[in-house]
C-alpha positions as CSV (number, residue, x, y, z in Angstrom):
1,X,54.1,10.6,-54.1
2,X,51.7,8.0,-55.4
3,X,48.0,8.0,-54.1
4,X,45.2,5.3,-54.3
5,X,41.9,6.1,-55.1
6,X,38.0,5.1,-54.7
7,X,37.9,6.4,-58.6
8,X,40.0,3.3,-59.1
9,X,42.8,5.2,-60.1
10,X,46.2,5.5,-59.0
11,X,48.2,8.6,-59.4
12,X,51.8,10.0,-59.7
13,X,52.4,13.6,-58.2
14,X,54.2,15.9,-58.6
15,X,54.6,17.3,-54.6
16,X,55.9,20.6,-55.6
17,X,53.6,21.5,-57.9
18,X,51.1,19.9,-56.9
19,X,50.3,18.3,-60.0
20,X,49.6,14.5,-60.7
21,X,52.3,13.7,-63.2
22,X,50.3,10.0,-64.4
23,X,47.4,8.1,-63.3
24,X,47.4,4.2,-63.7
25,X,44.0,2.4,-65.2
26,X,43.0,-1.3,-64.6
27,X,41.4,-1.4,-61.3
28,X,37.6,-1.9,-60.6
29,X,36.9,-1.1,-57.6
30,X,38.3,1.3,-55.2
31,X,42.0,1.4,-54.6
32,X,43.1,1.1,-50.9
33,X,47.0,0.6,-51.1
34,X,50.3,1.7,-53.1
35,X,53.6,0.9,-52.8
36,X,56.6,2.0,-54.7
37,X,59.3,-0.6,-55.0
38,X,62.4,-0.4,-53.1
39,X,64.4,0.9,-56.4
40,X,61.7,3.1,-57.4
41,X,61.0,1.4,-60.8
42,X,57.4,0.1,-60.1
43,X,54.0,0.3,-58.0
44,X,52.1,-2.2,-56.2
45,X,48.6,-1.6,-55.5
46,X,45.7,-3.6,-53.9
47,X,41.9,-2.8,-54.5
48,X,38.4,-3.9,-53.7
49,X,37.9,-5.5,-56.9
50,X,40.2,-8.7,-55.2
51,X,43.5,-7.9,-57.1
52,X,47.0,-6.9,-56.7
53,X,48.7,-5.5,-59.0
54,X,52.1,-4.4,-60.4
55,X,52.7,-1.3,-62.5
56,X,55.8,0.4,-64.1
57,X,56.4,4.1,-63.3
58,X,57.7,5.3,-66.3
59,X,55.3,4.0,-68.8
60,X,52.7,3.5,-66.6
61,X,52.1,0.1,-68.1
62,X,50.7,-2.9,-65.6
63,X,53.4,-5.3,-65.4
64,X,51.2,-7.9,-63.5
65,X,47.9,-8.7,-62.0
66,X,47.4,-11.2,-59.0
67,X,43.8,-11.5,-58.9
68,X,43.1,-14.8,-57.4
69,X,42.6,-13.0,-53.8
70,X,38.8,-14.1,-52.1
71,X,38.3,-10.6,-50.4
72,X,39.3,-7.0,-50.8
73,X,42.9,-6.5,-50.9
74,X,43.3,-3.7,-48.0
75,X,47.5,-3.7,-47.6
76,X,50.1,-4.5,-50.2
77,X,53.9,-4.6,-49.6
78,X,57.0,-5.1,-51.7
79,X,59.8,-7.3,-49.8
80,X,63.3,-5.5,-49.0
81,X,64.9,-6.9,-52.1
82,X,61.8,-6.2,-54.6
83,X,61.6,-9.5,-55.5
84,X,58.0,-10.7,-53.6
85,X,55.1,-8.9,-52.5
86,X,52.5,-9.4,-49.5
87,X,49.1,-8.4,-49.7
């Protein structure tokens, strides 16, 4: 399970445990959609702070950051094959 946050954060969880397993840091605003990627690999997110951005799920490392958006980004999704996103 990933969540999105208005700390900015985004979080990996753990849903048996109920633990988060990693939290992602780049946003700066408030974090209003995730996405995993259709092989599981990576998460999109979009925030407040105009940006969309691509993270990997192992390392937790941002992979990419579209931030050339003129509003809040409020939806993000990945295509079927993983290969574009829609925000």
């Amino acid at each position: 399970l990933a969540s999105g946050s208005y700390d900015r954060t985004i979080r990996l969880w753990d849903v048996e445990k109920g633990l988060a397993m990693r939290e992602f840091l780049g946003h700066t605003d408030r974090v209003m959609s995730v996405r995993f990627s259709p092989d599981g690999s990576r998460v999109l997110s979009g925030s407040y702070d105009r940006s969309v951005r691509v993270w990997d799920v192992h390392s937790g490392t941002e992979m990419l950051n579209l931030d050339g958006h003129m509003g809040e980004v409020k939806g993000v999704c990945w295509s079927a094959d993983g290969k574009r996103v829609v925000s």
